[in-house]
C-alpha positions in Angstrom: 0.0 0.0 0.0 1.2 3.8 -0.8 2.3 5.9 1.7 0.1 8.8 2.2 2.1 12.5 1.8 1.5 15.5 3.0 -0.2 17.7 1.0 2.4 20.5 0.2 4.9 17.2 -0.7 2.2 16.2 -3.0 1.9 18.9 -4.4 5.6 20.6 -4.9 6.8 18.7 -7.7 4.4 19.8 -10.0 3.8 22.6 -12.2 0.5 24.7 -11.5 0.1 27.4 -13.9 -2.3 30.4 -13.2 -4.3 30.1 -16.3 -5.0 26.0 -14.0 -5.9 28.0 -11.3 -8.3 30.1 -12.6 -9.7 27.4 -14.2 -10.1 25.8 -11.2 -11.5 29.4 -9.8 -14.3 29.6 -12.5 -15.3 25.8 -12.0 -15.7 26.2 -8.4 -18.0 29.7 -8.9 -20.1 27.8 -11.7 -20.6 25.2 -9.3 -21.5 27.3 -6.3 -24.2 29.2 -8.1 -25.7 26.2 -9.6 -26.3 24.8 -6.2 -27.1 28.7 -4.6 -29.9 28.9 -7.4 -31.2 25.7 -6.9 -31.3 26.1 -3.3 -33.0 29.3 -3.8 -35.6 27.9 -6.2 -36.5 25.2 -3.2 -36.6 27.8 -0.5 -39.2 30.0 -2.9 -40.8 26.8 -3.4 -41.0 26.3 0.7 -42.1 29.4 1.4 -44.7 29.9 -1.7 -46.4 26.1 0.6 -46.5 28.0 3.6 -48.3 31.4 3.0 -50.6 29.1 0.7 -51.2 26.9 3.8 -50.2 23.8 2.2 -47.1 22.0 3.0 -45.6 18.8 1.9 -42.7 17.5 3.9 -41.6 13.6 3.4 -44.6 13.1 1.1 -46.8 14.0 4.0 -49.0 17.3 3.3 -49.6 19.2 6.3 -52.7 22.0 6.0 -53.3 25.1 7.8 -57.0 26.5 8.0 -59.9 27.7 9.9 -63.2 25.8 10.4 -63.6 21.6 10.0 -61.7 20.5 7.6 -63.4 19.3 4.0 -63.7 15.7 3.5 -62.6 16.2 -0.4 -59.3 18.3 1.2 -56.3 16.6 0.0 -53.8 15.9 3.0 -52.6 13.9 6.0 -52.6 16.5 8.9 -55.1 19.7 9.3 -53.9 22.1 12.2 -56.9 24.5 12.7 -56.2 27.9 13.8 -59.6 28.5 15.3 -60.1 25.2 17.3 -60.5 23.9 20.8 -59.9 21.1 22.8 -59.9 17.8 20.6 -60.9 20.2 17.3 -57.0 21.8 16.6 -55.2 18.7 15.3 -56.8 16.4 12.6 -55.6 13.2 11.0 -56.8 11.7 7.9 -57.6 8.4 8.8 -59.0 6.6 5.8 -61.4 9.1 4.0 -62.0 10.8 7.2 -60.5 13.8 9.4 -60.6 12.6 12.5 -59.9 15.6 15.5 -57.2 14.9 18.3 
């Protein structure tokens, strides 16, 4: 098995240009603001879900409302902002919201 060497060993015997390092400069920045822009476009995404009161997390779709919640409404978890005791949380359990 190979030794392993320092970096800077590594490294000294050969010949790095500048025109390599800015290569290496511009590759690193494309890469960065590919991932930055992508990030951003999930964090919009994120964010758009919860001031529409809809969010999906894990494949689970949380909903934020007032009132009962429809039968038809499409989900797994209703939190009602205007609830009481046993009428804040509901689960979807089969075709029916069912208050915690």
């Amino acid at each position: 098995m190979a030794a392993v060497q320092p970096v800077e060993p590594a490294l000294s015997d050969k010949h790095v240009k500048s025109s390599d390092l800015e290569d290496l400069v511009s590759f690193l920045n494309f890469g960065s603001s590919v991932v930055l822009r992508l990030l951003r476009a999930r964090l919009n995404d994120f964010l758009s879900q919860l001031l529409q009161g809809t969010l999906t997390i894990g494949g689970t779709t949380v909903t934020v409302g007032t009132g009962v919640p429809a039968p038809a409404l499409v989900g797994h978890i209703y939190i009602r902002t205007d609830g009481g005791a046993g009428t804040t949380l509901y689960v979807k359990e089969g075709i029916n919201w069912v208050g915690k």
